[in-house]
C-alpha positions in Angstrom: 82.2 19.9 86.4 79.9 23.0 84.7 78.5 23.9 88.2 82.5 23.7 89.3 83.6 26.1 87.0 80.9 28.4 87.3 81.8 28.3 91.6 85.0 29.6 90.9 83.7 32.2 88.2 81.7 33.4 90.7 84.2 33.4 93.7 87.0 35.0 91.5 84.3 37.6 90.9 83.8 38.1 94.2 87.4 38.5 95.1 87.5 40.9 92.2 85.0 43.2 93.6 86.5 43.0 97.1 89.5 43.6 95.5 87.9 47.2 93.6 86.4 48.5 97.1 90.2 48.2 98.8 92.1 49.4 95.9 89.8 52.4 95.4 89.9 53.5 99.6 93.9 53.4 100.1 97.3 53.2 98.2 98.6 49.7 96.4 101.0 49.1 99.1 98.1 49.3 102.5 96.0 46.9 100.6 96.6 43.3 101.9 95.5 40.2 100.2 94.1 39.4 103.8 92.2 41.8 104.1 90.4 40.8 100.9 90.1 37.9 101.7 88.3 38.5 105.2 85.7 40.2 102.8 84.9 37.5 101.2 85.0 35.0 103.9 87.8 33.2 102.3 91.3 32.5 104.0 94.4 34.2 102.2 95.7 31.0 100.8 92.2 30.3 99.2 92.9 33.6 96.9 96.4 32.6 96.2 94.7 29.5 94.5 92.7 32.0 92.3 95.6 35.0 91.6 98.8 34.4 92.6 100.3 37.4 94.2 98.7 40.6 94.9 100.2 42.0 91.5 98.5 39.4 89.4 95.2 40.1 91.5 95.4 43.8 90.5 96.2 43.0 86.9 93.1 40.7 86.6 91.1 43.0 88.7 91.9 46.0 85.5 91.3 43.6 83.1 88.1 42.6 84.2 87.4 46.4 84.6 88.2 46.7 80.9 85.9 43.7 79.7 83.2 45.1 81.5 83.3 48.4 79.4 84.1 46.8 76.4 81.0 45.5 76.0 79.3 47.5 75.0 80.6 47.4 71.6 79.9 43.7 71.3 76.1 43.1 73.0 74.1 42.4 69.7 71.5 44.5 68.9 73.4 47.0 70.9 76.6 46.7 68.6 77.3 49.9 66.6 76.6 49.7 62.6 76.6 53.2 61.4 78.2 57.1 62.3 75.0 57.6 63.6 75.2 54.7 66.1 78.9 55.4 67.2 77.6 58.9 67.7 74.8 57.6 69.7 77.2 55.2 71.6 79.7 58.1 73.2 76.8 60.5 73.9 75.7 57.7 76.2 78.9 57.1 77.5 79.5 60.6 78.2 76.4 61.0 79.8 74.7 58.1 81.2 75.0 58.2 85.1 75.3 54.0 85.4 78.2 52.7 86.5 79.1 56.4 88.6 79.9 54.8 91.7 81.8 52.6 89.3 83.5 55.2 87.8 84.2 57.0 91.2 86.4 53.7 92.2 88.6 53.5 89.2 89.4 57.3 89.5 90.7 56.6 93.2 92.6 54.0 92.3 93.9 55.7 89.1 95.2 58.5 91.5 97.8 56.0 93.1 99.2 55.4 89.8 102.4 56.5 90.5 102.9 54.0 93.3 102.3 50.4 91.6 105.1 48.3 91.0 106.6 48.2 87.4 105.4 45.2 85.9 101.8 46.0 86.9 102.2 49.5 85.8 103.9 47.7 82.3 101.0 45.1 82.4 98.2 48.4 82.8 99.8 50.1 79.9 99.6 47.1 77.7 95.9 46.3 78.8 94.9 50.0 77.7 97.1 50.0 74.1 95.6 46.7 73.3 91.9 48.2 74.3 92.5 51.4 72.4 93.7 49.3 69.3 90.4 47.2 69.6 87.6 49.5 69.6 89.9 51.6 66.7 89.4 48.5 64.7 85.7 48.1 65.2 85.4 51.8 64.4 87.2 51.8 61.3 85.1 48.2 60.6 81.9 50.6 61.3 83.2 53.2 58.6 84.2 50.8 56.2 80.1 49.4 56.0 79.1 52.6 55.4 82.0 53.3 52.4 80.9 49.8 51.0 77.7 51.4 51.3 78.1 54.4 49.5 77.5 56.8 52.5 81.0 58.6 52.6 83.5 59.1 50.7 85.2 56.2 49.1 88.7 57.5 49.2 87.9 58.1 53.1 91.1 56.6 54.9 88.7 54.3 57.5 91.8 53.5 59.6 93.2 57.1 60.2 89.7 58.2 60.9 89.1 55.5 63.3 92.1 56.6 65.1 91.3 59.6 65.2 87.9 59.6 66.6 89.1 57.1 69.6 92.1 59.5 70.4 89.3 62.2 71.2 86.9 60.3 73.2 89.7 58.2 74.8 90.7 62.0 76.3 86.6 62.3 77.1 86.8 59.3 78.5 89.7 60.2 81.3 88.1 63.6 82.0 85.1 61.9 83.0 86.6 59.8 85.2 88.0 63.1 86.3 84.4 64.5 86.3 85.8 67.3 84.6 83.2 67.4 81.9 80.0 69.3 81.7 77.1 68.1 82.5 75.8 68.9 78.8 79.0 67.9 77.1 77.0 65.0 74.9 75.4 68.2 73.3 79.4 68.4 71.4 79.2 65.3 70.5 76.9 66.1 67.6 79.1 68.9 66.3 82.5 66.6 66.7 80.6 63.9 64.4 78.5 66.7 62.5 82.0 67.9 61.6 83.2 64.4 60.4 80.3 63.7 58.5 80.5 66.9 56.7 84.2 65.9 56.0 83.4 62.5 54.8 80.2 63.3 52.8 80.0 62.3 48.7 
């Protein structure tokens, strides 16, 4: 039954990255489930029993997306404790080259927004609130160690800060995918949290 489940782990995986290298070279509406299928050596009715419509396939497809870059924040060793380690954290992600050809993909498909249906565009949305409301949480959850701590202030208003600092590299974030940012950009990094630390120093 294990080796069961992890065949159809693997084959919705598959799908799913079929799936990205169609979405990403043409519009919503020229992508057939067909053709992603023929990819992947599978007949169409074989992906139906994995997604079942081409709307669902694209909604799994972004959330899958958005697991894969959320975890970062939960990898263990890896998993921010301190300013200095969120700091640390969005300098990588503002500079590392993995995951450009990655990257590349989701900006292409990100540039047909305006042509996916409405409850995928609905379904999108909620995917990205929800994602934005969970790493504001584990950044406020950061900030609260360090008040408990005695390393800022302890009238500091964790949650507003939190919000804060996402809103800004949530906007870094999209001009990336953009590749509107400098090459050097992580060097402003330091003065963004250089300039909270300041703020939020006893």
């Amino acid at each position: 039954m294990r080796r069961t489940k992890e065949e159809a782990l693997e084959t919705r995986e598959r799908i799913l990255n079929a799936a990205l290298n169609f979405f990403s070279e043409k519009p919503y509406a020229s992508v057939s489930v067909t053709e992603i299928a023929s990819a992947v050596g599978m007949t169409k009715g074989a992906v139906y029993w994995h997604f079942k419509s081409k709307n669902e396939l694209f909604i799994r497809l972004a959330e899958y997306l958005h697991e894969e870059a959320a975890c970062t924040f939960t990898l263990g060793a890896n998993e921010p404790a301190s300013l200095e380690d969120l700091k640390n954290y969005y300098k990588a992600f503002v500079k590392s080259p993995e995951g450009k050809e990655l990257h590349v993909k989701i900006r292409k498909i990100l540039l047909h927004m305006n042509e996916w249906p409405d409850d995928v565009r609905i379904a999108l949305t909620d995917l990205k609130r929800s994602s934005l409301v969970r790493e504001k949480n584990y950044v406020a959850k950061v900030l609260e160690k360090e008040k408990a701590a005695g390393k800022i202030k302890p009238c500091c208003d964790c949650g507003a800060v939190a919000e804060a600092l996402v809103a800004v590299f949530s906007g870094l974030g999209n001009l990336r995918f953009m590749d509107m940012l400098e090459k050097d950009f992580a060097k402003h990094i330091d003065f963004i949290f250089n300039a909270v630390e300041k703020e939020l120093a006893l």
